[in-house]
C-alpha positions in Angstrom: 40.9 111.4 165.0 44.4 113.4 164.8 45.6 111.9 161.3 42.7 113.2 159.9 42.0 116.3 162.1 45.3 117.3 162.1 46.9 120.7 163.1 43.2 122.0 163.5 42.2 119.4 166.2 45.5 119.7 168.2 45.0 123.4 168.3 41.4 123.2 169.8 42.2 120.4 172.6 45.1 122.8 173.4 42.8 125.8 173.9 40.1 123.7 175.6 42.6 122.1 178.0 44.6 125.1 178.2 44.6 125.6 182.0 44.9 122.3 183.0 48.1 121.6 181.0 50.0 124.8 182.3 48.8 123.4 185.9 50.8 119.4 184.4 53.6 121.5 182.8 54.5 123.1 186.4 54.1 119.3 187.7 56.3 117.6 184.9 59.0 120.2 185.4 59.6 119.6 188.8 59.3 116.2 189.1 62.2 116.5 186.2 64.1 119.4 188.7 63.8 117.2 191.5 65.1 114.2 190.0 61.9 112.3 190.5 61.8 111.0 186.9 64.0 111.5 183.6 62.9 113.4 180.8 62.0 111.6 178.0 59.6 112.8 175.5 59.8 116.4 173.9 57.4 118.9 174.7 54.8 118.9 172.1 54.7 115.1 171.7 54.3 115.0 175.7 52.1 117.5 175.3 50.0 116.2 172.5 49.7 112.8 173.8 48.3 114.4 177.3 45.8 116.6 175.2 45.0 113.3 173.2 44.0 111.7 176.7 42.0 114.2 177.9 39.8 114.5 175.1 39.4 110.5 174.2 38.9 109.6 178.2 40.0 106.4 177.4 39.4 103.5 180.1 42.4 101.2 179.0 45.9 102.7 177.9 48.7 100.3 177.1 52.1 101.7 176.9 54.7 99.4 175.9 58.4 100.9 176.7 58.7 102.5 179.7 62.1 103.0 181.9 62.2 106.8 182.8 59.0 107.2 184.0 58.2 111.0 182.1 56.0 109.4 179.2 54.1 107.2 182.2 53.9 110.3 184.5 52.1 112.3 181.4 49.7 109.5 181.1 48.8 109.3 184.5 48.1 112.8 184.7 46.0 112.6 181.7 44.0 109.7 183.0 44.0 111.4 186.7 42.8 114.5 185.3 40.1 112.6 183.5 39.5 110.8 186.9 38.6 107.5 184.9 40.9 104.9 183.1 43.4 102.7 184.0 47.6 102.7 182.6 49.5 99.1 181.4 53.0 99.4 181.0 55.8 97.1 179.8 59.0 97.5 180.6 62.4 96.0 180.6 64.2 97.2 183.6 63.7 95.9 186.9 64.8 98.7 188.4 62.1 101.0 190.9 59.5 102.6 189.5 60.5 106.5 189.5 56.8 107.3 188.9 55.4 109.4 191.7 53.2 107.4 193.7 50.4 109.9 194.3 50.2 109.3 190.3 50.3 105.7 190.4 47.6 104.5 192.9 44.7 103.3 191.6 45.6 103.5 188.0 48.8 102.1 187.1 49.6 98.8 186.6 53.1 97.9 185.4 55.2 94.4 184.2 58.8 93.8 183.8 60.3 91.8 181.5 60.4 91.4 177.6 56.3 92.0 175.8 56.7 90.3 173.6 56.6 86.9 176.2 53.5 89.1 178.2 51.2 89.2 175.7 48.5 87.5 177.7 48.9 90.7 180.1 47.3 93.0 177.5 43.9 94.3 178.4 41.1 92.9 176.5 40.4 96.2 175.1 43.0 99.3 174.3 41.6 102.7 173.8 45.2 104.0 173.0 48.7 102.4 172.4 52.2 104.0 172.7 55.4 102.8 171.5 58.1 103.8 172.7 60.3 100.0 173.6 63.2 98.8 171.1 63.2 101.3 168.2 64.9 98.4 165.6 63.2 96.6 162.3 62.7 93.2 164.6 60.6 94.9 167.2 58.6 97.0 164.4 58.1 93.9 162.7 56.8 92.3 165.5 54.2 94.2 167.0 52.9 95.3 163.7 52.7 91.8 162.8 51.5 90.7 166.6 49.8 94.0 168.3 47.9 95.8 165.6 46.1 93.0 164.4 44.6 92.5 168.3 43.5 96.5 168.1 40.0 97.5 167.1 39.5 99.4 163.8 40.0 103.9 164.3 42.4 102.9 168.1 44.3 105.9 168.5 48.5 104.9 168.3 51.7 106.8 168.9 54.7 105.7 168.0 57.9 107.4 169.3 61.1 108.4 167.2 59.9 107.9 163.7 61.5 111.3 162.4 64.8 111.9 163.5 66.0 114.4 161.0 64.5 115.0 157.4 63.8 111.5 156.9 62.6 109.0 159.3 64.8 106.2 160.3 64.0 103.9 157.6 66.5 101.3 158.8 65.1 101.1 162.3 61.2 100.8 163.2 60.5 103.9 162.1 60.4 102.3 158.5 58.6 99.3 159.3 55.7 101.5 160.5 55.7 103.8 157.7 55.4 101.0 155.0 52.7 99.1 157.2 51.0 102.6 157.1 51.5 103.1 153.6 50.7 99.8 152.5 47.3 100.3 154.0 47.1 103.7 153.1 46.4 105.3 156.9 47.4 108.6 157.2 49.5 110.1 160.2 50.4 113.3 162.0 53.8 114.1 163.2 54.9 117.7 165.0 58.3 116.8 163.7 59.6 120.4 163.0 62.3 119.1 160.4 58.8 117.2 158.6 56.4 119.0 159.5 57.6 122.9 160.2 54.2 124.7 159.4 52.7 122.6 162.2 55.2 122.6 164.4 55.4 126.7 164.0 51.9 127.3 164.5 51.5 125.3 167.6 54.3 126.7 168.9 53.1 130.4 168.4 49.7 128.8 169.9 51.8 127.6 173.5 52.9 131.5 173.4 49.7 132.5 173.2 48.2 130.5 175.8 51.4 131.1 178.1 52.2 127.3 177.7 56.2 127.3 178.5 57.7 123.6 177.6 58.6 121.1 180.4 61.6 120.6 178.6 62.6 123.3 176.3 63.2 120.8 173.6 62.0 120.0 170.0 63.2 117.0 168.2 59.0 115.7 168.5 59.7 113.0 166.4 56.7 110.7 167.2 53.5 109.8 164.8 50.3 109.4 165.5 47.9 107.7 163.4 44.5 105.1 164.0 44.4 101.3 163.1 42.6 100.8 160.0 
């Protein structure tokens, strides 16, 4: 779906979606103002992934690596907006959940501890996956090896910071990813302005268009998307 529609697609689902992401912009940035949650993801990826969630109205979301609550707070407002669907999340801390609860009801269902002992808490079916847990070779190894093989063929996937910089961090996960992508040759689609700056700039003169202001004013957007082969 977005590694092969690309800059085009994003573009539409922001224009379609256009007044109900101003309305989750204006939601995102207060939570953030009031302390409810800490930022996490950049604009556009946030952004994206919300769009992305709109449009698939996916009943299963699995999100493994979660401590902030902003990434799950997007979600939820995806699947809330959508008023179907249903968030896992995995994380390590077993600290409070920061997510607002008026968010959470119905829909969310976390677990704490380390995934990769919780596998039997995955749903049966995922309609989309997001990474964003221990960004090292080990952990990309392991899910790639462990996780992608359990997801049906054309399942949407982001994985979070992949480009940092000109090149991605091919010491860390970001690597392992790009080779298993690469060996199996499955494209991907980044908003990654020091990879991709032609995308990045024309979604960004897009959000002006559409009075879209940024939750977080920033623009790192290293994540990937891409679908299991």
């Amino acid at each position: 779906m977005i590694s092969t529609g690309g800059v085009d697609l994003v573009a539409g689902l922001y224009r379609r979606y256009a007044a109900d992401l101003v309305r989750v912009v204006e939601q995102q940035r207060a939570l953030a103002a009031d302390g409810l949650v800490r930022t996490g993801l950049d604009d556009l990826e946030a952004e994206i992934g919300y769009l992305l969630l709109r449009q698939l109205r996916p009943e299963h979301v699995v999100e493994i690596g979660t401590a902030r609550g902003w990434s799950t707070s997007w979600l939820l407002s995806a699947l809330r907006d959508n008023d179907r669907g249903r968030l896992v999340s995995f994380r390590r801390s077993r600290r409070p959940s920061t997510v607002p609860p008026e968010l959470a009801e119905g829909r969310w269902t976390v677990y704490t501890g380390d995934v990769r002992a919780r596998l039997d808490a995955l749903p049966g079916t995922t309609d989309y996956l997001l990474l964003d847990a221990a960004h090292t070779r080990r952990f990309g190894r392991w899910y790639v090896r462990t996780v992608f093989p359990r997801l049906p063929s054309g399942t949407p996937v982001g994985v979070h910071e992949v480009y940092r910089g000109r090149t991605p961090w091919v010491r860390r996960e970001g690597g392992v990813v790009l080779d298993w992508l690469a060996e199996r040759e499955v494209p991907h689609f980044t908003v990654a302005p020091r990879r991709a700056p032609e995308i990045f700039a024309a979604l960004a003169d897009l959000r002006v268009e559409l009075g879209i202001e940024g939750a977080r004013g920033t623009t790192g957007n290293p994540m990937i998307w891409f679908e299991t082969p």
